[in-house]
Backbone as a ProteinNet text record, in pm:
[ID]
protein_1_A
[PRIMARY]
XXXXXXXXXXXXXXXXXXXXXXXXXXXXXXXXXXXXXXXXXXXXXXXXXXXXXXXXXXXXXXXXXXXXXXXXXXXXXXXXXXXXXXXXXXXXXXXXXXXXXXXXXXXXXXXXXXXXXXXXXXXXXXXXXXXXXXXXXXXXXXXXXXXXXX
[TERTIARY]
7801.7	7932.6	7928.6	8052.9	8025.9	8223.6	8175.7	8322.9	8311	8404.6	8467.9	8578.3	8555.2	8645.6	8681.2	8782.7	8799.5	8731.8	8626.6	8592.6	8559.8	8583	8547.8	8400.2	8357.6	8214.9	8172.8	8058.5	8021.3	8040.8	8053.3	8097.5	8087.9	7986.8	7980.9	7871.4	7783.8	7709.5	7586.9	7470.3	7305.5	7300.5	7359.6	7311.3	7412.2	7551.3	7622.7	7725.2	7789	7861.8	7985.5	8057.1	8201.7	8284.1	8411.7	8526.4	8571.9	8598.3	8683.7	8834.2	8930.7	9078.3	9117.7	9032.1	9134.7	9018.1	8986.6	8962.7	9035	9068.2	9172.8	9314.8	9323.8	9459.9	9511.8	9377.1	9351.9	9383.6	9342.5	9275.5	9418.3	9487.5	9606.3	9749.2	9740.7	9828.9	9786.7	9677.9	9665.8	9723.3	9673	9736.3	9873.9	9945.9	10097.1	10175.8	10122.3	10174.7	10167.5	10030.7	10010.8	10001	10047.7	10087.1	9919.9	9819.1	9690	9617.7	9555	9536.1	9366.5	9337.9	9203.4	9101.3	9025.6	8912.1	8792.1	8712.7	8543.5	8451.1	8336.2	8257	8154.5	8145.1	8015	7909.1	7855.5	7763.1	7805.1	7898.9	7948.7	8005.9	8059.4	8068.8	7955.8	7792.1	7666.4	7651.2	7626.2	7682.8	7695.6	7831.5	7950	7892.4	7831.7	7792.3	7657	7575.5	7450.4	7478.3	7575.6	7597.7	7681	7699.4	7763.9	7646.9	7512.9	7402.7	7429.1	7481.6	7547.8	7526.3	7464.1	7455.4	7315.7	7244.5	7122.2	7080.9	6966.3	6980	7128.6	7170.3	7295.9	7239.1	7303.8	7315.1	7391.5	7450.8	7557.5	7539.2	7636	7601.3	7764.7	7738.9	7852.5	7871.1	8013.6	8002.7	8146.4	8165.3	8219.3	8220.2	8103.6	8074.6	8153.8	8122.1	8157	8314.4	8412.6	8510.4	8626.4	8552.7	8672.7	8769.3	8755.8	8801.7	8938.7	8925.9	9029.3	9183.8	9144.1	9279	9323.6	9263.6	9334	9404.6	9346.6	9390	9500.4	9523.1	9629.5	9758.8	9752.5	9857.8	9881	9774.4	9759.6	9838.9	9857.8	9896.6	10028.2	10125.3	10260.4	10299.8	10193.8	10240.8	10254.3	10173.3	10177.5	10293	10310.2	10413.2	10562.1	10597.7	10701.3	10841.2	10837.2	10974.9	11083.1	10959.9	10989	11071.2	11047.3	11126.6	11215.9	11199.7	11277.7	11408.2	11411.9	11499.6	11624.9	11581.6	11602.2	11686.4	11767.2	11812.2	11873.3	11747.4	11774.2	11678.7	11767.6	11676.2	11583	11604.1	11557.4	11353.8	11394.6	11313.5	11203.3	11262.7	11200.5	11111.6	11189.6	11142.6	11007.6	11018.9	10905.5	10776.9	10833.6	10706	10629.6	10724.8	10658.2	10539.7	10603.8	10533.5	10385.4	10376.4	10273	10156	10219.8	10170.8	10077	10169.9	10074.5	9973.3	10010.4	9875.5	9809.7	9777.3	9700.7	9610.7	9659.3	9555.6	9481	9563.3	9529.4	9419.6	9426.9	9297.6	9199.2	9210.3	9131.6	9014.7	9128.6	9045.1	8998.3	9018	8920.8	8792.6	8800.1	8662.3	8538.2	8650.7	8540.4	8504.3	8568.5	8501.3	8398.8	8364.6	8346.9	8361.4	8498.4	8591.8	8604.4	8656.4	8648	8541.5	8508.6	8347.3	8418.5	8381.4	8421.2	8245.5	8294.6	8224.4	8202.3	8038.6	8029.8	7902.5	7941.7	7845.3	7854.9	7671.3	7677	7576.9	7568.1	7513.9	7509.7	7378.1	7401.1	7419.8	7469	7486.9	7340.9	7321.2	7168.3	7187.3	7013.5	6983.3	6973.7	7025.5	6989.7	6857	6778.5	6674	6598.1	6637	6651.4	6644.8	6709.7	6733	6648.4	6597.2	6494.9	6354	6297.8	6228.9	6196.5	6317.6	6306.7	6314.7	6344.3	6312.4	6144.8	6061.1	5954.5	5842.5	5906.8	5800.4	5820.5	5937.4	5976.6	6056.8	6182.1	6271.8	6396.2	6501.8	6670.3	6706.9	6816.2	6866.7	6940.2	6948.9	6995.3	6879.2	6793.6	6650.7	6589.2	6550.1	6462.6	6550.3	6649	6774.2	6758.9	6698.2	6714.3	6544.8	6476.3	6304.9	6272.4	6379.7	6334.2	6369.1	6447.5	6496.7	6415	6305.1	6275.1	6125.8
134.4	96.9	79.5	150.4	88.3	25.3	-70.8	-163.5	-131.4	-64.4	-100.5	-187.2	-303.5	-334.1	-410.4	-478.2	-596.9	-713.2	-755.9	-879.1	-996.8	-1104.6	-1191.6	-1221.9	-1254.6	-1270.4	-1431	-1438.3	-1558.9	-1646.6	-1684.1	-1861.7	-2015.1	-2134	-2172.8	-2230.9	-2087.6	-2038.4	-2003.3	-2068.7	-1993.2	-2001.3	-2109.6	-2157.4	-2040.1	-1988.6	-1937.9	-2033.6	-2034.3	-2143.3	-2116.9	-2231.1	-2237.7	-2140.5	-2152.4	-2122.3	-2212.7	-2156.1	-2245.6	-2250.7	-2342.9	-2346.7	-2197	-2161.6	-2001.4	-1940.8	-1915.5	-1813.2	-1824.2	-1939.3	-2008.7	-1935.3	-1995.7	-1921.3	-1769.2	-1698.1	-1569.7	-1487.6	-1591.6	-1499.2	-1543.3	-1665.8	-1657.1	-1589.2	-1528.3	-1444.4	-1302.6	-1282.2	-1159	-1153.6	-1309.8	-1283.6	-1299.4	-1359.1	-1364.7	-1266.7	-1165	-1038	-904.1	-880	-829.7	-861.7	-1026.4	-1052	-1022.9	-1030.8	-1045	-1111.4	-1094	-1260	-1228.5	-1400.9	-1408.6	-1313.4	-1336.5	-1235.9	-1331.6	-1281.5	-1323	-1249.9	-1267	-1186.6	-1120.3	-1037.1	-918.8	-973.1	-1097.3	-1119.9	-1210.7	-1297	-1313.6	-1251.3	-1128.8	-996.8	-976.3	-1007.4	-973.4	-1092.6	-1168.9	-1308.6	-1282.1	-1248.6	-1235.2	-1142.2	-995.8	-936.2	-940.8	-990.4	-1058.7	-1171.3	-1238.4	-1368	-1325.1	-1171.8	-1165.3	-1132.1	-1075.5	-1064.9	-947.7	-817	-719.8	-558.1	-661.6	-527.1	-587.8	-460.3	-482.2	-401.5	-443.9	-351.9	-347.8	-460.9	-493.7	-536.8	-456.3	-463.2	-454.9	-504.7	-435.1	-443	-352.2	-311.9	-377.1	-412	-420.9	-278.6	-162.8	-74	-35.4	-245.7	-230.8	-140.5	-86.3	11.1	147.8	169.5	307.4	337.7	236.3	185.6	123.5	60.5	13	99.3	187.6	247.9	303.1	318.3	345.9	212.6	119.2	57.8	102.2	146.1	143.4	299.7	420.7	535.7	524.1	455.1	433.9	414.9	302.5	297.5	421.9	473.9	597.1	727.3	728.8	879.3	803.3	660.3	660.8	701.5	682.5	673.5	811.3	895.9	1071.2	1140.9	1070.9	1148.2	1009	952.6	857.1	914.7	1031.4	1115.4	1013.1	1001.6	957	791.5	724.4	614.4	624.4	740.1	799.5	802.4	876.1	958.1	830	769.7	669.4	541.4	546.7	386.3	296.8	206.3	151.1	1	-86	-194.9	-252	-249.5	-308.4	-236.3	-78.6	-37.8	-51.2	-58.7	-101.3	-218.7	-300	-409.7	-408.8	-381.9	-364.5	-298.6	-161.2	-105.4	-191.9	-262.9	-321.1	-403.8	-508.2	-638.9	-528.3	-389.6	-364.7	-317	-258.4	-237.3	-354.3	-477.9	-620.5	-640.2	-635.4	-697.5	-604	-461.9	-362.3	-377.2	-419.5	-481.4	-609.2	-705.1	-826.8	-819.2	-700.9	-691.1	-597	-528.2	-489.3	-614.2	-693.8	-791.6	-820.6	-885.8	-966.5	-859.1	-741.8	-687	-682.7	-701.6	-654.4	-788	-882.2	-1036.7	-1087.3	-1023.5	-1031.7	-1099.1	-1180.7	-1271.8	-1166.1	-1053.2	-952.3	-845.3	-777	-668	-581.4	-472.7	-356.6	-346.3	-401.4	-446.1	-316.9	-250.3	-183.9	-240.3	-249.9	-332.7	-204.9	-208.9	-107	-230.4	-126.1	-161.7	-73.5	-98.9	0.9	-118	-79.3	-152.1	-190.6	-305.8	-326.5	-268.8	-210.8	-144.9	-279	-263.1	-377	-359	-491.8	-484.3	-389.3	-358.5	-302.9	-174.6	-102.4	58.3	47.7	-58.9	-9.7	-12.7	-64.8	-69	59.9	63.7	244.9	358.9	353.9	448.3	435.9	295.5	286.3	390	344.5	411	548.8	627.4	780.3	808.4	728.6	793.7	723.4	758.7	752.3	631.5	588.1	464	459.8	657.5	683.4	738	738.8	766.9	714.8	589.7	468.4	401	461.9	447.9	555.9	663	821.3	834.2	791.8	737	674.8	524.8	442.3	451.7	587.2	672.8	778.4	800.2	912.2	884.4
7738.7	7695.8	7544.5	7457.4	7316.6	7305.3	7223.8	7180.9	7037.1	6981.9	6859.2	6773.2	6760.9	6712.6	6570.1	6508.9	6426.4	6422.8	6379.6	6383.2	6269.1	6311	6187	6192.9	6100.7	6065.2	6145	6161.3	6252.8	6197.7	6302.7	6179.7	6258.3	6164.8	6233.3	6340.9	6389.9	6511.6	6440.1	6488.2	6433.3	6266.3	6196.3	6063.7	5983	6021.7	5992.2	5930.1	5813.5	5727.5	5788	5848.3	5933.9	5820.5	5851.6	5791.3	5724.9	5570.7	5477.8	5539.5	5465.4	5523.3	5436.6	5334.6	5261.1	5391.6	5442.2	5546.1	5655.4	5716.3	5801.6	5813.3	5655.8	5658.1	5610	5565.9	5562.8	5683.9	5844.2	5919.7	5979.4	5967.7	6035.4	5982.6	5871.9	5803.6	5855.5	5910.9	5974	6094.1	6193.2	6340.9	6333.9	6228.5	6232.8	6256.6	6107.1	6106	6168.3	6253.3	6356.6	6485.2	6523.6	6622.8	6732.7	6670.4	6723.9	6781.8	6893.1	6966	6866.2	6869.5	6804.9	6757.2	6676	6647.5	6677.3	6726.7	6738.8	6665.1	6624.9	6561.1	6664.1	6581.4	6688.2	6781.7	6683.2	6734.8	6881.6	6921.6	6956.7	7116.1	7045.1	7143.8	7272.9	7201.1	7242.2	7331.1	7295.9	7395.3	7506.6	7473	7594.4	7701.5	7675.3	7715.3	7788	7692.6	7755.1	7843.3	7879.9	7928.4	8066.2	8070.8	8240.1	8329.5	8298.2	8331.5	8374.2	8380.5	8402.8	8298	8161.8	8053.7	8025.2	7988.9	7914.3	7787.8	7699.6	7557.2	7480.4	7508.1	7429	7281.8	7167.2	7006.8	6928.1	6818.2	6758.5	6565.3	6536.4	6395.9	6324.7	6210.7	6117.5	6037.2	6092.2	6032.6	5929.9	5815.3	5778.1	5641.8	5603.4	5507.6	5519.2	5662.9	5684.2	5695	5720.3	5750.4	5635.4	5523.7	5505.6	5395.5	5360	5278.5	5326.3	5479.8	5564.6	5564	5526.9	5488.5	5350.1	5238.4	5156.2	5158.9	5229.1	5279.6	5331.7	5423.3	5485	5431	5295	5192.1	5119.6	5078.1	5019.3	5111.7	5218.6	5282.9	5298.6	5274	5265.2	5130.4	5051.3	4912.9	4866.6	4878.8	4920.8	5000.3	5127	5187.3	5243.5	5113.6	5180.8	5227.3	5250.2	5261.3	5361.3	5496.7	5586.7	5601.1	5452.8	5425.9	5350.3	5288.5	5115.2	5184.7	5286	5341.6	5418.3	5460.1	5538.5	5507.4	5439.3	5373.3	5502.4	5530.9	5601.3	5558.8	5520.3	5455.9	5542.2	5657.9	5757.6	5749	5752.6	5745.3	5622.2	5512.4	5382.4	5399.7	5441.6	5455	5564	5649.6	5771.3	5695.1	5618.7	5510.9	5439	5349.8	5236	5333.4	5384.9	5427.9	5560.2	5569.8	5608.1	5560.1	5395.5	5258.4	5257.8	5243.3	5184.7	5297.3	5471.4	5529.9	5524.9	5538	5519.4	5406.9	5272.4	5160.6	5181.5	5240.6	5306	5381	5485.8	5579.5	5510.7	5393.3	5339.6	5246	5171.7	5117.3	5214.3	5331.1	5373.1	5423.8	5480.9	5495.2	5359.1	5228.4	5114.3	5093.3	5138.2	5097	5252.1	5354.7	5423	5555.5	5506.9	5607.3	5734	5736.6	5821	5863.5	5960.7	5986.2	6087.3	6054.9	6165.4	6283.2	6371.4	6439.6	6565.9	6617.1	6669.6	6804.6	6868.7	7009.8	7095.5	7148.1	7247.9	7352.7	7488.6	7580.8	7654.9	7782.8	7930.6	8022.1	8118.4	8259.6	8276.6	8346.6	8445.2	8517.9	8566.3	8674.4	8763.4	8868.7	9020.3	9043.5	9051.9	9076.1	9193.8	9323.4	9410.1	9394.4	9306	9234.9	9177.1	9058.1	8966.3	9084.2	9186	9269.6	9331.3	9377.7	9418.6	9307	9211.4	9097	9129.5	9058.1	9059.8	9127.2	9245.6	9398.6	9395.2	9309	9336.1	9417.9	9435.3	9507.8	9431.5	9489.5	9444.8	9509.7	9478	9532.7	9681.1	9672.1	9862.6	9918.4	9896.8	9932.4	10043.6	9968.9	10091.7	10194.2	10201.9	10360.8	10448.6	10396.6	10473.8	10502.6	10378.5	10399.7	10560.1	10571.7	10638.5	10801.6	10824.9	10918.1	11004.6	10899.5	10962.2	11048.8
[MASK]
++++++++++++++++++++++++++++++++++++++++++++++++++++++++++++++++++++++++++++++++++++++++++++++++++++++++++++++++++++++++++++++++++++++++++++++++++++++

């Protein structure tokens, strides 16, 4: 399994420095305006995952390097092709732009200050003890039923 997502940096957790109130209210000017339920951090994620007893070789990477350049792109391809608002006088609509202009930079600062991490967690399912048993011995997991038959 791999999860990609938004995450805030740990905090708090394993000698990780909590959240200031400007990160606080950094991170709640994000969920306002995108209407986002919480962020957790990656590591976090691994936890979670390690903690249903269900995934194993669970890891994850911060691949906010590779990533963040993509918010400020984003402003960049309205600013290139704004026909689509040009065209449009509709204040309503203006308005909805601008204020996505600002959190789009908003969530950019926070990845370059590291309040934010583009967060990448993988894992495989556990093998059931039982399957890995019968792998062991050389047979399949429908095997030692058709084995114990004959």
């Amino acid at each position: 399994m791999v999860i990609a997502c938004w995450c805030q940096r740990e905090a708090g957790v394993n000698g990780a420095a909590p959240l200031s109130q400007r990160d606080k209210a950094d991170l709640q000017f994000l969920y306002d305006e995108w209407a986002h339920p919480y962020f957790i951090s990656y590591q976090e994620f691994c936890r979670m995952l390690e903690g249903t007893g269900k995934m194993e070789a669970v890891e994850a990477e911060d691949w906010t390097p590779q990533t963040i350049d993509s918010w400020r792109h984003s402003n960049l391809v309205g600013v290139l092709d704004p026909w689509f608002v040009v065209f449009k006088w509709n204040p309503k609509l203006w308005y909805k732009v601008t204020r996505e202009i600002v959190t789009l930079e908003r969530m950019h600062q926070a990845f370059a200050k590291g309040l934010m991490q583009y967060g990448l967690i993988r894992g495989r399912k556990a093998v059931p003890v039982a399957a890995a048993s019968a792998e062991v011995a050389g047979t399949s997991s429908s095997e030692p039923q058709l084995a114990a038959t004959q």
